[in-house]
C-alpha positions as CSV (number, residue, x, y, z in Angstrom):
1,X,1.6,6.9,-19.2
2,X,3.3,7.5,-15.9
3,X,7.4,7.8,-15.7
4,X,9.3,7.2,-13.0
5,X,13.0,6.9,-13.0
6,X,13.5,4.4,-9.7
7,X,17.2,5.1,-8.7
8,X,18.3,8.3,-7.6
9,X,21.1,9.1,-9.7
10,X,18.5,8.3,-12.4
11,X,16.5,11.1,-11.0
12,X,19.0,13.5,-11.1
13,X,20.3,12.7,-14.7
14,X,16.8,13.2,-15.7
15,X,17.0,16.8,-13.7
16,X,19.9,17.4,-15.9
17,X,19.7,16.2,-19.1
18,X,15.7,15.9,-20.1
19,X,13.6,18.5,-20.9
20,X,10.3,18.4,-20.0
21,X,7.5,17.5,-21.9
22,X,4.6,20.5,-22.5
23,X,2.0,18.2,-20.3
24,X,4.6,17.1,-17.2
25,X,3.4,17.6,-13.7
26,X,6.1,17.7,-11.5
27,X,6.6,17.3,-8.3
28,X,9.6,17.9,-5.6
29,X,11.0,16.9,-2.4
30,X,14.0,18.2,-0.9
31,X,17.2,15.9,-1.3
32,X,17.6,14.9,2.6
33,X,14.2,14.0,3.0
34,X,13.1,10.9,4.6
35,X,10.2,10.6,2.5
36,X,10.0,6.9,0.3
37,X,10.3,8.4,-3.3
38,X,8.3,5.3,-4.6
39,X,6.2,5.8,-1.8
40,X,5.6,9.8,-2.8
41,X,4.5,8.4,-6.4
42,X,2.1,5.9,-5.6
43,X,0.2,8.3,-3.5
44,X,0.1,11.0,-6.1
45,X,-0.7,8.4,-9.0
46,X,-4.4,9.2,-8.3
47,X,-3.9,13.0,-8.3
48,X,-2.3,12.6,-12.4
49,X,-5.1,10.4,-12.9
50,X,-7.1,12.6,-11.8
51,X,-6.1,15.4,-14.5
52,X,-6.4,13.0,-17.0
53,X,-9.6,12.1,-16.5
54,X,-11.2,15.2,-16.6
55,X,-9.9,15.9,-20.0
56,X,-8.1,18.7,-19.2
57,X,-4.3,17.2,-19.7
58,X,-4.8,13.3,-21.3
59,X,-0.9,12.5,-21.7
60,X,0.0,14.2,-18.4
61,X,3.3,12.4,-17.4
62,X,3.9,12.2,-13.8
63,X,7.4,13.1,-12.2
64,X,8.6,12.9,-8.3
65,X,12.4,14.0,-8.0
66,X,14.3,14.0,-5.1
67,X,16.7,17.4,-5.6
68,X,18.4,20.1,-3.9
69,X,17.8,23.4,-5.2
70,X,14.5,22.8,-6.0
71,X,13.2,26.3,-7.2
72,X,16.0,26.8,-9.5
73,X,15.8,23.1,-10.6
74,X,11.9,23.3,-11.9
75,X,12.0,26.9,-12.9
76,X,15.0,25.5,-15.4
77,X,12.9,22.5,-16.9
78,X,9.5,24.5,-17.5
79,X,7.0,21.7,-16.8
80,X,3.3,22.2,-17.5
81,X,2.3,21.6,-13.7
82,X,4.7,22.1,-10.5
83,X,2.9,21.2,-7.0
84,X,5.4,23.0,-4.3
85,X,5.3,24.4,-0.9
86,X,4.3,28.1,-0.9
87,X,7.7,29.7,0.0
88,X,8.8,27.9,-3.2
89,X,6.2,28.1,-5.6
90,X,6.2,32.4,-5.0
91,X,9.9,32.0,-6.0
92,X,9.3,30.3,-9.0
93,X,6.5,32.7,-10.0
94,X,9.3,35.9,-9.8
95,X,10.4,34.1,-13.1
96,X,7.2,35.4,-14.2
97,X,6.5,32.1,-16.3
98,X,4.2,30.4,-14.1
99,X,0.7,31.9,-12.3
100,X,-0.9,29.8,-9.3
101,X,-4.2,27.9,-9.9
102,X,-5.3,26.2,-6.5
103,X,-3.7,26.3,-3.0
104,X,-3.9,23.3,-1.1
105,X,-3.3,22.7,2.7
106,X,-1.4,19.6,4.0
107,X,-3.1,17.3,6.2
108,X,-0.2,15.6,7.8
109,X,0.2,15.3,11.3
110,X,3.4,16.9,11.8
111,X,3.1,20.3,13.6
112,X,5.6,23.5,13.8
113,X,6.9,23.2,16.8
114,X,9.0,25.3,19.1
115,X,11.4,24.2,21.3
116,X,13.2,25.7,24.4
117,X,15.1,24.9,27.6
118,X,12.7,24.6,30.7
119,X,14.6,27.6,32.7
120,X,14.0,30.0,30.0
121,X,10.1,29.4,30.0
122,X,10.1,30.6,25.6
123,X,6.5,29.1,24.8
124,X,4.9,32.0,22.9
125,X,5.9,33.8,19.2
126,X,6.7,37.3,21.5
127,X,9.2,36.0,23.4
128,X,11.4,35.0,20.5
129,X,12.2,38.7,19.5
130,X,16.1,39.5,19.9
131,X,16.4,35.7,20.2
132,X,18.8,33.6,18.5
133,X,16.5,30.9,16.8
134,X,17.8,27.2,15.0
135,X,15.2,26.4,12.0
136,X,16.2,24.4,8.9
137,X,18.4,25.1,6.4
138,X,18.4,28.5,4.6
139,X,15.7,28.4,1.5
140,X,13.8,25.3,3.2
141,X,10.2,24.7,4.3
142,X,10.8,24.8,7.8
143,X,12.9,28.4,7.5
144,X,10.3,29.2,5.5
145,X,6.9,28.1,7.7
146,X,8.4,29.3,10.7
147,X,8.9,33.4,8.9
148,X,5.6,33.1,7.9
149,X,4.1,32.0,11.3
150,X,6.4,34.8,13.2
151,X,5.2,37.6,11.3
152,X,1.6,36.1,11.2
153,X,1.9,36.7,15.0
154,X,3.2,40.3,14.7
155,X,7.1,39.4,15.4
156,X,9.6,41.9,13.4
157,X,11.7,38.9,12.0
158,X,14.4,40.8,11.2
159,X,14.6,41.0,15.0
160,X,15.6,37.6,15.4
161,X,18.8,36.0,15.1
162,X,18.3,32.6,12.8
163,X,20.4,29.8,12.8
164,X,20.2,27.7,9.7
165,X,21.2,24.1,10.8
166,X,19.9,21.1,8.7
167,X,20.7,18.1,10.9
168,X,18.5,17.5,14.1
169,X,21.3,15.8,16.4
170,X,23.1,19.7,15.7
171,X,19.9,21.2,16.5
172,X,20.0,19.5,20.3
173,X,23.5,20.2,20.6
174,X,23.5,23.7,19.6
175,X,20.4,24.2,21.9
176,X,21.8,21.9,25.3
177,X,25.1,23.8,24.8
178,X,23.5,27.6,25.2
179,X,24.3,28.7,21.5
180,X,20.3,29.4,21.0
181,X,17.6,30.1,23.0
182,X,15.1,28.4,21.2
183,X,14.3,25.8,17.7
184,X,11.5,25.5,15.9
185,X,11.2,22.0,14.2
186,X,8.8,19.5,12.8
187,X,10.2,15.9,13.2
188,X,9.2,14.0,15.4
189,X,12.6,12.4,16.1
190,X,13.8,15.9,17.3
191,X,11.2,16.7,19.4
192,X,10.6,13.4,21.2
193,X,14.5,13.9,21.8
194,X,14.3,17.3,23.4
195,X,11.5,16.4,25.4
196,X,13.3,13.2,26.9
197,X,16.6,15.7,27.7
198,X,13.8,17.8,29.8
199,X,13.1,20.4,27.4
200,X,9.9,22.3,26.6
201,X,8.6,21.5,23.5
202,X,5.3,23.2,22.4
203,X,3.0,23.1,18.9
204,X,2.8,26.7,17.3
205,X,1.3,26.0,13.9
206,X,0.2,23.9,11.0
207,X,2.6,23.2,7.6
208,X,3.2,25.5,5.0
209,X,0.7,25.3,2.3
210,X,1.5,23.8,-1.4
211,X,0.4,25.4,-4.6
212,X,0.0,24.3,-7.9
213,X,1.3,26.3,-11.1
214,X,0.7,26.1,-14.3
215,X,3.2,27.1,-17.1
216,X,2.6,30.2,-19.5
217,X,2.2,28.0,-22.6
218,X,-0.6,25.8,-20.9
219,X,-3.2,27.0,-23.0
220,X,-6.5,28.9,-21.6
221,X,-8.4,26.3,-22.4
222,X,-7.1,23.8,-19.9
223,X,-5.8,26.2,-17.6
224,X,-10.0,27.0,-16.9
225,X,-10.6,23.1,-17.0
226,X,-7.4,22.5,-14.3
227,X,-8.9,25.1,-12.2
228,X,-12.8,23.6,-12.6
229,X,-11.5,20.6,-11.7
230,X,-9.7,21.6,-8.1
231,X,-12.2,24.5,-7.1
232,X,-12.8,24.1,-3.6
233,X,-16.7,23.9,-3.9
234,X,-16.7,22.2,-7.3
235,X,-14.7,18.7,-6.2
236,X,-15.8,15.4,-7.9
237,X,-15.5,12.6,-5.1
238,X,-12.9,11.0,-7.8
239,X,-10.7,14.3,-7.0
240,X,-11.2,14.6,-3.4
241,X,-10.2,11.2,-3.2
242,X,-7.1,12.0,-4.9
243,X,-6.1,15.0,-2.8
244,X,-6.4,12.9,0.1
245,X,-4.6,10.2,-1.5
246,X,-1.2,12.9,-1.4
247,X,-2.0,14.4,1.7
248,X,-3.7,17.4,0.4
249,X,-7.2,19.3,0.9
250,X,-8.3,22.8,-0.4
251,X,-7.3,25.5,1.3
252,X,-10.9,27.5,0.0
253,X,-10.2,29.3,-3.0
254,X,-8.7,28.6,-6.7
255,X,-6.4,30.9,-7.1
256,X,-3.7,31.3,-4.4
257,X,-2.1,34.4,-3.6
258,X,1.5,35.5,-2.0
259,X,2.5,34.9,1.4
């Protein structure tokens, strides 16, 4: 059967005083997210249902928690399955507990974007060198996806100067009051904002990718039917329907690796 504490101080006792089962698949958003945690559940229902149906985990338990700290937080309860963002999940694999068995990309509509003040004409990666830069908070996605795209377009990060804000209406501030050159956000709040102030607001990328792990003392057996069952060319049309159920799609291979 499926749990699912409904309250959020239930979540967090459960963070604190449960341990996890040997066949829980858990998955995490970050504390100050918007996201609907009942919302989050129903749409990965089909993806536990999923597993179970193939044989490969029958009493799989499904967990959503809403927590900060999230790598330390699911490194701590040793679950069977974690589904993460990347920057997250290759923390949690430095434990050396858990391996990667499929990468997934995100299909939402939400894009990396990078905003700027219309006199300083910032629209490309290159430009942002030197630069003092607002992303989200330190250790979170955003921080993380916008790294990853900077040094995907050949930027020496260590050049720029980051400024780790979590709340948007700080972000605008920060950036009408001269104390950055530039932001790179995702919501959509934030962006339509800056672009009603008269700001430059351009699309640089896609989201971070998520991976799924699976704990060292998931046997071999159903660690080879898990990744069977979410191999890129190998989908049943019950699993794809899942993955597109939770926003997800393969991102082409079984295995992911580091970014």
């Amino acid at each position: 059967m499926f749990s699912y504490q409904a309250t959020l101080p239930a979540l967090l006792l459960s963070l604190v005083c449960v341990t996890a089962s040997a066949e829980e698949f858990r998955i995490g958003i970050e504390k100050n997210s918007k996201t609907n945690l009942p919302l989050v559940m129903s749409a990965f229902e089909p993806l536990g249902n999923a597993i179970r149906s193939s044989g490969a985990m029958k009493d799989v338990r499904l967990s959503v928690d809403a927590v900060d700290g999230l790598v330390a937080s699911y490194a701590s309860q040793n679950p069977a399955l974690i589904l993460t963002q990347t920057h997250a999940a290759n923390a949690i694999r430095a434990s050396g507990e858990y391996t990667p068995i499929a990468t997934f990309d995100m299909t939402t509509n939400e894009r990396l974007t990078l905003l700027s003040s219309k006199g300083s004409a910032i629209d490309t990666p290159k430009e942002l060198s030197g630069k003092r830069v607002i992303v989200g908070k330190q250790g979170g996605y955003v921080s993380a996806a916008t790294k990853l795209w900077l040094s995907k377009q050949g930027v020496d990060v260590s050049t720029v100067q980051f400024k780790h804000v979590r709340y948007a209406d700080l972000k605008l501030s920060m950036l009408q009051a001269g104390q950055a050159e530039a932001a790179l956000v995702v919501d959509r709040e934030t962006i339509n904002a800056w672009k009603t102030a008269g700001g430059l607001a351009t699309p640089v990328g896609g989201f971070p990718t998520k991976q799924l792990l699976v704990h060292s003392s998931v046997n071999a057996e159903t660690k080879a039917k898990l990744k069977k069952l979410f191999d890129a060319g190998n989908l049943s049309a019950g699993t794809k329907s899942a993955l597109t159920s939770a926003g997800l799609r393969p991102a082409g291979n079984t295995v992911a690796s580091a970014e």
